[in-house]
Structures are given as structure tokens and as C-alpha cells.
C-alpha positions in Angstrom: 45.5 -8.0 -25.3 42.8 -10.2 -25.8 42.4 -11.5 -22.9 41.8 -7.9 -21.5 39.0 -7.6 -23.7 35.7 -7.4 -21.6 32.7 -9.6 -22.5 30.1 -7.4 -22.0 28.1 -7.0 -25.1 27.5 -3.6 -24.1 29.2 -0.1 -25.7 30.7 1.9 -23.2 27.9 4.4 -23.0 25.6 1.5 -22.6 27.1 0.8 -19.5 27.4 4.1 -18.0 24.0 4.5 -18.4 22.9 1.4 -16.8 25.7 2.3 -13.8 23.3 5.8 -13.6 20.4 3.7 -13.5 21.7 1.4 -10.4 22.8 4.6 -8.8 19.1 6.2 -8.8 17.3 3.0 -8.1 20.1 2.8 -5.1 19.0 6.7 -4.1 15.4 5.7 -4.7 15.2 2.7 -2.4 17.1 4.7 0.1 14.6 7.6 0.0 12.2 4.8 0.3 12.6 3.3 3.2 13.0 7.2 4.9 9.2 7.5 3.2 7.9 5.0 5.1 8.1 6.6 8.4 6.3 9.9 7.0 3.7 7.8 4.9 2.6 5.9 8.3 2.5 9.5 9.9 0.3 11.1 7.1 -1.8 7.8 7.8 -2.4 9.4 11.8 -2.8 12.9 11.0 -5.4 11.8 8.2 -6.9 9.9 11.0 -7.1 12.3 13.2 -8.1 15.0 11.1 -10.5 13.1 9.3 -12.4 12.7 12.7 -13.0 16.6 13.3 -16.2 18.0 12.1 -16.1 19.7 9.0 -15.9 23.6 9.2 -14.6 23.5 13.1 -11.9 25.1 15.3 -10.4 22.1 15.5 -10.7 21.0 11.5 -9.4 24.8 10.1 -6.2 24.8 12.8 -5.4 21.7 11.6 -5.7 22.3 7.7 -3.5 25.9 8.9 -1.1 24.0 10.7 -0.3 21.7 8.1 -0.4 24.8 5.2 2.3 26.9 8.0 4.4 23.5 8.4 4.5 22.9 4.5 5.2 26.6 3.9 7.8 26.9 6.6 9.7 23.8 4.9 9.6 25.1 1.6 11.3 28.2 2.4 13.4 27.4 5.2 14.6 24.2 4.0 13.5 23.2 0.9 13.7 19.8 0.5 15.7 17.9 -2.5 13.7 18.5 -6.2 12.7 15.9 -8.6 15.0 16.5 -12.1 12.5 18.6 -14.1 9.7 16.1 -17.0 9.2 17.4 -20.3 9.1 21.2 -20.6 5.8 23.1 -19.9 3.8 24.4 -23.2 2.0 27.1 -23.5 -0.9 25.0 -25.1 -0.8 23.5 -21.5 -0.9 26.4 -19.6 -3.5 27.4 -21.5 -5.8 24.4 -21.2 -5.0 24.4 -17.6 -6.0 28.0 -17.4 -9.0 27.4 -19.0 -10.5 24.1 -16.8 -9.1 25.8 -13.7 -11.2 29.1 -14.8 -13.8 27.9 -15.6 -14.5 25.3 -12.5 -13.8 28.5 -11.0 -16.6 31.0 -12.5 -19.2 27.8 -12.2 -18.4 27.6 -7.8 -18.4 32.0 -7.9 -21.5 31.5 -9.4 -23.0 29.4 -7.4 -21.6 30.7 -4.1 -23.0 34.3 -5.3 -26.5 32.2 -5.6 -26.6 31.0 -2.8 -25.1 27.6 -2.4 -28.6 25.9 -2.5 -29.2 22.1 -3.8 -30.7 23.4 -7.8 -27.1 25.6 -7.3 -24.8 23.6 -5.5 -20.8 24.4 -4.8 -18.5 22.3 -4.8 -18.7 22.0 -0.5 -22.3 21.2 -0.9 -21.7 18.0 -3.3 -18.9 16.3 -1.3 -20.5 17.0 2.6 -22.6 13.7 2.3 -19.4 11.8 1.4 -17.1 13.7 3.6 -19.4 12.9 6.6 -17.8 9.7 6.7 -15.0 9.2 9.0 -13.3 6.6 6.8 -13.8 9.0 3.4 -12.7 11.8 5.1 -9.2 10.9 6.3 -8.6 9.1 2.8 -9.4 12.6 1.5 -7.1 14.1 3.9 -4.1 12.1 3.4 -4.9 12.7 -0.9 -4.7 16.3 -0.2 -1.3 15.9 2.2 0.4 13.2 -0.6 -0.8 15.9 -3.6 1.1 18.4 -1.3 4.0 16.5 -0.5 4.4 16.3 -4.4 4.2 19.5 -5.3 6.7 20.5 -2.4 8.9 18.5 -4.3 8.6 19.8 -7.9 
């Protein structure tokens, strides 16, 4: 019988856990290498997009497209969720609630005063940096990684 004994210093939940822990870093390398192709095509479109004019045909049919694309995914085939973080508070909500409203009433505000420089929105700040080509598809492929994210969640 003793020489059955295993030498692993570990209990037996020890080990179970750590087999769970192979097993996702299997999964997560495997979803990695499927990322790659869609990270180096979310590096084209940004390209792409990022060379339209701002406020264009061209530039609001591509921000639709991509919105209809997402929103057909997530309600046709919704794709595999991340296990759920730490519960949502209330207190979070409401801080949330709070910065979101109030970055909200500032841009109503200045929209409603006319979107001038002593008033600026928030469109008016970033055009000067969004008129590069370079800063503009880094912002788009931000916005399509933040979405990607949240289509996950």
C-alpha cells in the first residue's frame, strides 16, 4: 500500500483545482490563436475606417455596419460568455450613474449652446486629434475591442 501512495505534496482538492486551471489556460490559448485572425482584421477595418472623413457617408455606414453586424451577432448567435466578476453593487451603479449623467448634462449643455470653442462638446475637443489618419484608426479599433468585450460579458 505504500508504494501506491502518490508523491505529490498536494491535497486532492489542490490538484483538482490546478487540473481546472490547465483546462482554462488550454481553452484560453485555443481561443487565442482563433483571436488572432479577428484582431489582424479589426487592424484593416480600423485602417480603413480611420481614413474616411469624419461625419461622411462613407464614415456613418461604416460605424452602422459594424453596430448591425455586432447587433445581429448578439441576437442571432451570441457568442460564448465570460463566467460572471464580482457581483455588481448598487454603490456602483450609482457612481456610474452619476459620472455617466453628469458627462451627459455638461455635452446637452453645450450642444444646446452652441457647440462653440468657450463651449465646446465633446466632438469639438477630439476633431484636431481625430484628423489624424494614424489616431483615428487606433480610436476605431478602441471602440471595436471595447465592443467586442462587452459582446462578451
Amino acid at each position: 500500500m505504500m508504494g501506491l501512495m502518490s508523491t505529490d505534496p498536494a491535497t486532492p482538492d489542490e490538484s483538482l483545482e490546478r487540473s481546472g486551471i490547465d483546462a482554462a489556460v488550454e481553452e484560453a490559448a485555443g481561443a487565442q490563436t482563433l483571436a488572432w485572425p479577428a484582431v489582424a482584421a479589426g487592424v484593416v477595418y480600423s485602417w480603413i475606417v480611420g481614413s474616411f472623413p469624419s461625419f461622411t457617408l462613407a464614415s456613418n455606414i461604416a460605424v452602422f455596419a459594424t453596430g448591425t453586424a455586432v447587433l445581429l451577432v448578439a441576437f442571432v448567435r451570441p457568442p460564448r460568455r465570460h463566467p460572471r466578476g464580482r457581483p455588481v453593487t448598487w454603490a456602483a451603479v450609482g457612481w456610474w450613474v452619476l459620472v455617466l449623467g453628469a458627462f451627459t448634462a455638461v455635452e446637452l449643455i453645450n450642444l444646446f449652446l452652441g457647440s462653440t470653442h468657450p463651449h465646446p462638446t465633446l466632438s469639438i475637443l477630439m476633431a484636431p486629434v481625430l484628423e489624424n489618419h494614424l489616431a483615428k484608426s487606433v480610436a476605431v479599433f478602441i471602440w471595436l475591442r471595447v465592443g467586442w468585450v462587452l459582446l462578451h460579458r
